[in-house]
C-alpha positions in Angstrom: -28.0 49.3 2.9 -25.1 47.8 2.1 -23.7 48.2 -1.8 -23.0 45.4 -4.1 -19.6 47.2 -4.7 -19.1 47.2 -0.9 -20.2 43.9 -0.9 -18.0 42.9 -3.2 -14.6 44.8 -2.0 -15.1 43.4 1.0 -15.7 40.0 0.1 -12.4 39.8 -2.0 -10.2 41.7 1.1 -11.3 38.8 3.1 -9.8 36.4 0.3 -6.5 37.8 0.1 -5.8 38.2 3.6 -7.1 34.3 4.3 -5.7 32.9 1.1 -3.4 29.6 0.9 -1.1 31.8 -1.6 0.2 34.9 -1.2 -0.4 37.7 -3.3 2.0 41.0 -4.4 1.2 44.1 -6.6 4.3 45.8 -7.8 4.2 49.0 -10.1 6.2 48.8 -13.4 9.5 49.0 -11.5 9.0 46.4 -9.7 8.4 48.6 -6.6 6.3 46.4 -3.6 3.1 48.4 -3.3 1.0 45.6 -1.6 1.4 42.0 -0.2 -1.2 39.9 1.9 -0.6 38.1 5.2 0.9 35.2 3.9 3.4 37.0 1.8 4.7 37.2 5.8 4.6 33.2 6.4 6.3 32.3 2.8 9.3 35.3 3.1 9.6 36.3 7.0 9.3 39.9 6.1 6.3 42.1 7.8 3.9 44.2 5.7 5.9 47.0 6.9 9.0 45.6 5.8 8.0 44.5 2.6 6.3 47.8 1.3 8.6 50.0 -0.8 11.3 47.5 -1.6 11.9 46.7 -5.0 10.9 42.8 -6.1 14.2 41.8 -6.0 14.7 41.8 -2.2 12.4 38.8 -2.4 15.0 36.8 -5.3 18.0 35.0 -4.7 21.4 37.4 -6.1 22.4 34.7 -9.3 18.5 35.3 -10.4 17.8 39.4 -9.6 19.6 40.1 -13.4 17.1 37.5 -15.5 14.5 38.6 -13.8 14.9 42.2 -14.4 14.7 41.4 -18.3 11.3 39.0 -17.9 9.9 42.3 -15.7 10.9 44.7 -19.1 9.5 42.3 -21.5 6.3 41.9 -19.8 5.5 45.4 -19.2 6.3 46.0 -23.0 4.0 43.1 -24.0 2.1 42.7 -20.4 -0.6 39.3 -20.8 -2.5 37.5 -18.6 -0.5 33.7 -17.2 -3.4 31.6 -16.4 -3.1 27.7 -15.4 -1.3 26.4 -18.0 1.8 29.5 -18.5 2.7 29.9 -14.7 6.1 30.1 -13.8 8.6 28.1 -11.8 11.0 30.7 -9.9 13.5 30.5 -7.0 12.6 32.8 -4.0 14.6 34.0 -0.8 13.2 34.5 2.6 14.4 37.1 4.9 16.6 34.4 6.8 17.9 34.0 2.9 16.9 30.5 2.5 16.1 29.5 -0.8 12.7 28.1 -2.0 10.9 26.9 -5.2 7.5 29.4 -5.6 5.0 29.3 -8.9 3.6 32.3 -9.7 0.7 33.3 -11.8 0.5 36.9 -13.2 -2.2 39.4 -14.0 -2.0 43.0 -14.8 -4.1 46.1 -14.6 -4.4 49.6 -15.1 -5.1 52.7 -12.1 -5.2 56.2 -12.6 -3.1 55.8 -16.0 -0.4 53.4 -14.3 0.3 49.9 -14.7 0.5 47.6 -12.0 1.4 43.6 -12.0 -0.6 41.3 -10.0 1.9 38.0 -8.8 -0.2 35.2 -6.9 2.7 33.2 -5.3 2.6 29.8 -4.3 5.0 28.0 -2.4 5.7 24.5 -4.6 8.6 23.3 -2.6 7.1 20.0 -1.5 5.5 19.5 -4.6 9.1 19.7 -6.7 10.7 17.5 -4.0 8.2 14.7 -4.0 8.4 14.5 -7.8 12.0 14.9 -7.6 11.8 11.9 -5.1 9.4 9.6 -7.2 11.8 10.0 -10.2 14.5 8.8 -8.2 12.9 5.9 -6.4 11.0 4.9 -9.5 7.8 5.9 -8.2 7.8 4.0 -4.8 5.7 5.7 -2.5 6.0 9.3 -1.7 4.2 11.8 1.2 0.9 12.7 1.0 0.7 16.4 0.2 -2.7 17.9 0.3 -3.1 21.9 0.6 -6.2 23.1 1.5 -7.8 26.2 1.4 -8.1 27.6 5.2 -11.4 28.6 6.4 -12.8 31.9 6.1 -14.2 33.4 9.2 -14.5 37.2 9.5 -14.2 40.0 7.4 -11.4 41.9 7.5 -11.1 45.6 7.4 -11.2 47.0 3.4 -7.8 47.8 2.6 -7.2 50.6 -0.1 -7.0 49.0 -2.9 -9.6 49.3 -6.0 -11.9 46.8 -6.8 -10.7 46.4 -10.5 -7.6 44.6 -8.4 -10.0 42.2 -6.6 -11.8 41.3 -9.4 -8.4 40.1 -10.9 -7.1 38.1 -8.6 -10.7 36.5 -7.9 -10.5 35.5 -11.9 -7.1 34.3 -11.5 -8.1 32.0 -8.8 -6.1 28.6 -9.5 -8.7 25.2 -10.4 -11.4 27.0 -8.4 -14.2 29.5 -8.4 -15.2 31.7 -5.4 -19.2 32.0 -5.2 -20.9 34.4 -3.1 -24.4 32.7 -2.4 -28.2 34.0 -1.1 -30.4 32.1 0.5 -32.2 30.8 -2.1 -28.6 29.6 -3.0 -28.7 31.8 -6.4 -25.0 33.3 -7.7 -24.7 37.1 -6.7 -20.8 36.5 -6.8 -18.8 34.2 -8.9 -15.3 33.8 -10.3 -12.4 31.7 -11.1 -10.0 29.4 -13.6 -12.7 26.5 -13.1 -15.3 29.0 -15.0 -12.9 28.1 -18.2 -13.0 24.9 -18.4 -16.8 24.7 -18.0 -16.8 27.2 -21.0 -18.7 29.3 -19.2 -18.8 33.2 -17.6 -19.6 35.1 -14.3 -22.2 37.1 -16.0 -23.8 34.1 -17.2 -24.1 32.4 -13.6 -25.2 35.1 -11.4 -28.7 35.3 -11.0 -29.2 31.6 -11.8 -29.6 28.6 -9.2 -26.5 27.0 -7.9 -28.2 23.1 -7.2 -29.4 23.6 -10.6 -25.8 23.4 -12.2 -25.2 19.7 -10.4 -26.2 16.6 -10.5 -29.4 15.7 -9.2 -27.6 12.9 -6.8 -25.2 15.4 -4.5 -27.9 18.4 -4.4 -29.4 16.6 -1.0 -25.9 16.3 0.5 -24.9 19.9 -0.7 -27.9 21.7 0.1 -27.7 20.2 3.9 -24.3 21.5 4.4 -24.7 24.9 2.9 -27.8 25.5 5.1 -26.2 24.8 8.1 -23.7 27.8 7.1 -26.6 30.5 6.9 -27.2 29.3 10.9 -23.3 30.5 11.6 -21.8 27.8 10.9 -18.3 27.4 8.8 -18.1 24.1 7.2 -15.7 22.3 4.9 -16.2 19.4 2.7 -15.8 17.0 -0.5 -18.1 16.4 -3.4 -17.4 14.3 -6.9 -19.2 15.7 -10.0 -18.8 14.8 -13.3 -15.9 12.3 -12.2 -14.5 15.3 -10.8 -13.2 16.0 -6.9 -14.2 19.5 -5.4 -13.3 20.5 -1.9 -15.8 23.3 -0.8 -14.9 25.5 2.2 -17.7 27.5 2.8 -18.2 30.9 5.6 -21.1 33.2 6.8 -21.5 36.7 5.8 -23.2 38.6 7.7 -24.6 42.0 7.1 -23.6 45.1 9.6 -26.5 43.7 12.1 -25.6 40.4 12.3 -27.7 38.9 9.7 -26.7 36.2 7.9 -27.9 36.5 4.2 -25.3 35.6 2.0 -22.3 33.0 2.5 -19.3 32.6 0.7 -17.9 29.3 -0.6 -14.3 28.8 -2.1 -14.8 25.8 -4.3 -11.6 24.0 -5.1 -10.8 21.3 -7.9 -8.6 18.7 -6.0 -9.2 15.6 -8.5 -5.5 15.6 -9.3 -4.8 15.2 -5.5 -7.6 12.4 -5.1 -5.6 10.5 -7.4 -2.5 10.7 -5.9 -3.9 9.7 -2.6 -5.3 6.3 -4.8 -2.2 5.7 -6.2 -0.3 6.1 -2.9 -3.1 3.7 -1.3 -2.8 1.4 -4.1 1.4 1.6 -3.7 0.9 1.0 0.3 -1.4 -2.0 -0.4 1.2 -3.6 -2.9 4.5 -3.3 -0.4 2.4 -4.5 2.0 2.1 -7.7 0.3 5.1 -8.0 -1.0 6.7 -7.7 2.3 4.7 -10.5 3.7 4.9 -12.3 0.9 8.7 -12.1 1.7 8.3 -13.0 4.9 6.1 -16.3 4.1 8.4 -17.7 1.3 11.4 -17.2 3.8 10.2 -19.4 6.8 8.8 -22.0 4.0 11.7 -21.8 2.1 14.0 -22.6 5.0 11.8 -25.1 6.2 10.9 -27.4 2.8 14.6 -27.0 1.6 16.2 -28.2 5.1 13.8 -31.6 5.1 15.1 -33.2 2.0 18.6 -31.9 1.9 18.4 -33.6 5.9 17.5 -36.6 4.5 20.2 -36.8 1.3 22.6 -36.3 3.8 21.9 -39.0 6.3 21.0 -41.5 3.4 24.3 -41.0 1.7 26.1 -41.6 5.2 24.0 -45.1 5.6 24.8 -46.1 2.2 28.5 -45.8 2.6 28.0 -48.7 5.7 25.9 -50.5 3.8 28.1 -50.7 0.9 30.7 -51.9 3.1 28.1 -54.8 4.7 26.9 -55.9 1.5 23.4 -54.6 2.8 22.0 -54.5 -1.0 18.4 -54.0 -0.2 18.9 -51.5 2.4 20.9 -49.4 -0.1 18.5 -49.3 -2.8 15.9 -48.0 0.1 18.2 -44.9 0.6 18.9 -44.5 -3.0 14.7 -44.3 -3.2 14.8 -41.4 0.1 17.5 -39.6 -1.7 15.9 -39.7 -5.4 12.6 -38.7 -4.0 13.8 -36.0 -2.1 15.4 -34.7 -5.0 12.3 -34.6 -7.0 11.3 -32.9 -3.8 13.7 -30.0 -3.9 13.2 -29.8 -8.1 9.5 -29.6 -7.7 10.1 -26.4 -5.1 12.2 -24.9 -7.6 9.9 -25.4 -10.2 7.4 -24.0 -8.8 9.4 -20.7 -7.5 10.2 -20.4 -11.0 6.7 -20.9 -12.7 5.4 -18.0 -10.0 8.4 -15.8 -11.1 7.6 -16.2 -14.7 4.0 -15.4 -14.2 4.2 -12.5 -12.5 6.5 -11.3 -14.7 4.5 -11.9 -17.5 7.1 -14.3 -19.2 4.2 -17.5 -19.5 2.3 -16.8 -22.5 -0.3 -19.3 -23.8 1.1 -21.0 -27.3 -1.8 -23.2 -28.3 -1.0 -26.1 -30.8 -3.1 -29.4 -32.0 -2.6 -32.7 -29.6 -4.1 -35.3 -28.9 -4.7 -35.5 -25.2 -5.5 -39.2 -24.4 -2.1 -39.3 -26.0 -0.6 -37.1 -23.6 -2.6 -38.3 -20.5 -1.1 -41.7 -20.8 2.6 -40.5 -21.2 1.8 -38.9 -17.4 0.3 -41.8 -16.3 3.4 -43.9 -16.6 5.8 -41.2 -15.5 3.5 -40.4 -12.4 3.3 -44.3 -11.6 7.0 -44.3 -10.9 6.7 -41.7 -8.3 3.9 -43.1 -6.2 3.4 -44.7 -2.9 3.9 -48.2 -2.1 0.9 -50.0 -3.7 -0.8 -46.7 -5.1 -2.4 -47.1 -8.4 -3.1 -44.2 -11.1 -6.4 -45.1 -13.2 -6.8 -43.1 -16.2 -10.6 -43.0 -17.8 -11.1 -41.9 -21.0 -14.6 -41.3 -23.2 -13.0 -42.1 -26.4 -9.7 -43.7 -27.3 -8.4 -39.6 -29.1 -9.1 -36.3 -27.7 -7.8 -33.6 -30.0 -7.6 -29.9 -28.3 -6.3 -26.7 -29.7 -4.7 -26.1 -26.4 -1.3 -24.9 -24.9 0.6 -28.6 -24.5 3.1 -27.5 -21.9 0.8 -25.8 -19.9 -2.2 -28.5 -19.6 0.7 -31.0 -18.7 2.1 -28.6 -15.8 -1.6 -28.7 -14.7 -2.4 -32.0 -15.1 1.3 -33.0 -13.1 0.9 -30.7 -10.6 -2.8 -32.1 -9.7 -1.4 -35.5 -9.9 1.6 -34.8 -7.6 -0.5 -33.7 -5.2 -3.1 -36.7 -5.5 0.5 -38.8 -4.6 1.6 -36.8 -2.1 -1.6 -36.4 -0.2 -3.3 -39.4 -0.5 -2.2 -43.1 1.4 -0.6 -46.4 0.3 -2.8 -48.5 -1.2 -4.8 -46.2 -2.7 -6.2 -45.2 -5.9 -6.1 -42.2 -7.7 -9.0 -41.9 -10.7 -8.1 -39.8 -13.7 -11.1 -38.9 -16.1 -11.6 -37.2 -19.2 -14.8 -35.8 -20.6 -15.6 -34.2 -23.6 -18.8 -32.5 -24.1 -19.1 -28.5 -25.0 -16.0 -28.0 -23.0 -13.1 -30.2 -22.1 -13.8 -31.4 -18.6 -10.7 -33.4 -16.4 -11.3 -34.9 -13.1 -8.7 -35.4 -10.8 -9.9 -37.8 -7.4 -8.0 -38.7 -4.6 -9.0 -39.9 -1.1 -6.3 -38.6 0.4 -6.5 -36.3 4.0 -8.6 -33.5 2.1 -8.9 -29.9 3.3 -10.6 -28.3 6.0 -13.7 -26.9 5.0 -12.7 -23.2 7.1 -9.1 -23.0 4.7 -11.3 -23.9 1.1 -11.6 -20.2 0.4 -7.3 -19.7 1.2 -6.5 -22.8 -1.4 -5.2 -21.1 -4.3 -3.4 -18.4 -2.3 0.3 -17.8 -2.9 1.8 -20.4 0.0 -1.6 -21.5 1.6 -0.9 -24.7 3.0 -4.2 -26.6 5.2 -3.2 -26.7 8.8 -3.7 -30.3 8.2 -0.8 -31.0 5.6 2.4 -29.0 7.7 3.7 -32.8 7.9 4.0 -33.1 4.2 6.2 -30.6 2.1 4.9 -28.4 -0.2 5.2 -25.4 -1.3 1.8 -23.9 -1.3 2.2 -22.8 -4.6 1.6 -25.7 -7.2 -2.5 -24.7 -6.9 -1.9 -21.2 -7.0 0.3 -21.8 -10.7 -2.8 -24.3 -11.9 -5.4 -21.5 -11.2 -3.1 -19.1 -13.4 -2.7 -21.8 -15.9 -6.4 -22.8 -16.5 -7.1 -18.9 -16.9 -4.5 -18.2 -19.5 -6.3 -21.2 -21.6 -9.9 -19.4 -20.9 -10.0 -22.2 -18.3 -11.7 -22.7 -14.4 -10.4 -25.0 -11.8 -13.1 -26.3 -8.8 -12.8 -29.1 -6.5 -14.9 -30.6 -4.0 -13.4 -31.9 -0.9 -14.1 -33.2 2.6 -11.3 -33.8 5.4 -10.1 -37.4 5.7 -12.2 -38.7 2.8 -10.5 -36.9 0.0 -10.7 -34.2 -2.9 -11.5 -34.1 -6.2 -10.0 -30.9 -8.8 -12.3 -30.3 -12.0 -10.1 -28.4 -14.6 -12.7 -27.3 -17.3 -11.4 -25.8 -20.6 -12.4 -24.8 -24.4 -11.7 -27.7 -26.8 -10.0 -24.7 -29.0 -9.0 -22.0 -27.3 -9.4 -20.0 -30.6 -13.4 -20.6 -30.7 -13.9 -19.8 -27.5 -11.7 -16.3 -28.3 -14.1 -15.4 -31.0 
């Protein structure tokens, strides 16, 4: 029958010789008296080649000297480096190229000699991608995910005691490794993550492992570890207590075959989860700002080259008309070239009003006005910029409104919905105004103008949505899209109600005092 001790011994030789991070014991001179396989993939050096040199062999030259003094004052005053004291060192590979490492220490005691325990990892993605976000101001950087490798046979016991196992299973880094029956009760458990639960191997074997989690991932944990006592190595994620764990987990199986125990390396990878969101969440953003790029550019070029067309042609026929006496035809052009460049200022305003907002530069300054007051002013100035035979009527509850509102911003609203009214709506047309006041401030907007397409409502106040059936008008696409962000910095909502060729009409509905509403 097989020993716990046995059990044990050769459950930790399997962990060092299939570990992510390699692992060196060195006696107090720093002699090499043991290293694990992937001592071989981080240096170059065999086993054999590696036994019997002195630590140094594995340092660059400029760093052997330091290091000889860290090695005298840590066997004079020899304590344990868990998670938060590792180290960051320089290493050198048999080719001698130079590498960033971390290593975590750990000492013990054999037949009245010291020996140091080094768990070395190799970190030299890790430095360069922060090296890389500090210099590109955190733009996106590669996803670096190390993950334990599977377990999948037992390896022969090496000669080693188990007093050195033990160690480097407690020094295992934001982790434990659990040795499981088949009731899924501890018989082995160890690691850093036993520290931060405030809790101890002794007081975990014995008890249930599902107990410890919460009741909603024991189905989904239980069905994978089962399928490991059939022979089956497995590998998977979990989230408990708003905490990531990858758990990689292996058959053991007893000299006849039987598998009665399993072994699962449980690893805390919430950091790394995180990193992946942020990434995501970086990816998502350049994605939009790059076709957000692209979108302005082709409606930039193509709203800009319209009216600046037209000033150009119109200032060429006014010349000849000037010369013909023409009088009537010149004040025409004088119109095309004074609309257009309302035109190009209203673009530009509204480039710059997104700009602002998205830089956070808009902030609301609420003041007490009277808005029948300011409604009027808007009318007349609106009036001058409307179709042939287009009429603005204004309706109005009571002859004073008084708001505690933001004035610049409610006229920017109020302006931009008008515009639009102008711009999409016939000659001969009316466009309706009205102004309610009840438990909220209520302003109606009505056109009957082309309307939008009831498949594009949802786009309408998107960043540069334009209706497929208003390319013949310009337009930025972004007046509605500023009115939105407007409304909601005064604790506002804007609706509408429209149907193709019969018109629109946009509700703005906002707090009489924004101050109330606040508290």
């Amino acid at each position: 029958m097989t020993s716990l001790s046995e059990i044990q011994y050769n459950i930790l030789h399997a962990l060092i010789e299939t570990a992510a991070e390699g692992y060196l014991v060195t006696d107090e001179k720093g002699t090499i008296i043991f290293s694990n396989s992937q001592i071989e993939s981080l240096f170059g050096y065999t086993k054999k080649e590696v036994i019997g040199q002195n630590i140094d062999v594995l340092l660059p030259k400029e760093y052997r000297n330091k290091h000889k003094e860290h090695r005298k004052e840590f066997n004079q005053n020899p304590k344990k480096r868990n998670m938060g004291a590792n180290i960051d060192l320089w290493a050198l590979k048999k080719d001698q190229t130079k590498f960033r490492v971390q290593v975590s220490l750990n000492h013990y005691h054999s037949q009245g000699k010291m020996f140091i325990l080094a768990l070395v990892s190799d970190i030299t993605e890790r430095v360069e991608a922060a090296i890389k976000i500090n210099i590109l101001n955190q733009e996106l950087e590669e996803k670096v995910e190390h993950r334990t490798k599977e377990l999948d046979k037992a390896l022969e016991a090496i000669k080693e005691s188990q007093l050195l196992y033990s160690a480097i299973a407690r020094n295992f880094p934001k982790g434990t490794i659990n040795v499981f029956d088949t009731d899924l009760n501890y018989i082995f458990v160890e690691g850093q993550e036993l520290f931060r639960y405030g809790v101890t191997s002794k007081m975990l074997v014995g008890t249930n492992y599902l107990e410890r989690l919460a009741p909603e991932i024991r189905p989904q944990i239980e069905k994978n570890l089962k399928k490991v006592f059939k022979g089956k190595s497995i590998s998977f994620e979990v989230e408990h207590k708003k905490n990531y764990y990858l758990l990689n987990a292996v058959p053991l199986a007893d000299s006849n075959g039987r598998i009665k125990q399993i072994l699962v390396v449980e690893k805390n990878v919430t950091q790394e989860k995180k990193s992946e969101e942020e990434i995501k969440k970086m990816l998502e953003k350049e994605i939009q700002l790059n076709e957000l790029k692209s979108r302005f550019v082709s409606m930039a070029s193509h709203e800009f080259r319209t009216p600046l067309s037209t000033i150009l042609s119109s200032t060429t026929l006014i010349e000849k008309y000037d010369e013909n006496g023409e009088h009537e035809k010149k004040k025409k052009h004088l119109y095309r070239i004074r609309s257009s460049v309302n035109n190009l200022t209203g673009i530009l305003n509204d480039f710059l009003s997104l700009d602002k907002i998205e830089e956070g530069k808009v902030t609301c300054t609420p003041s007490e006005f009277d808005l029948i007051s300011i409604c009027k002013e808007l009318k007349e100035e609106m009036q001058a910029l409307a179709k042939q035979n287009q009429v603005i009527n204004c309706s109005f509850q009571t002859e004073t409104i008084v708001v505690y509102l933001d004035k610049q911003l409610l006229k920017n609203i109020m302006i931009n919905l008008i515009s639009n009214a102008i711009k999409y709506s016939p000659e001969n047309s009316t466009i309706h105004i009205k102004i309610a006041m009840g438990n909220n401030l209520t302003i109606h907007v009505t056109d009957s103008g082309i309307g939008i397409p009831e498949s594009e409502q949802k786009h309408l106040f998107e960043r540069f949505f334009r209706a497929k059936n208003s390319t013949n008008i310009q337009g930025t696409g972004l007046g509605l899209h500023i009115v939105k962000k407007y409304a909601e910095m005064m604790n506002g909502t804007v609706t509408f109600n429209s149907k193709e060729n019969e018109g629109t009409t946009f509700t703005v509905t906002l707090p009489i005092n924004i101050n109330s509403y606040a508290n």
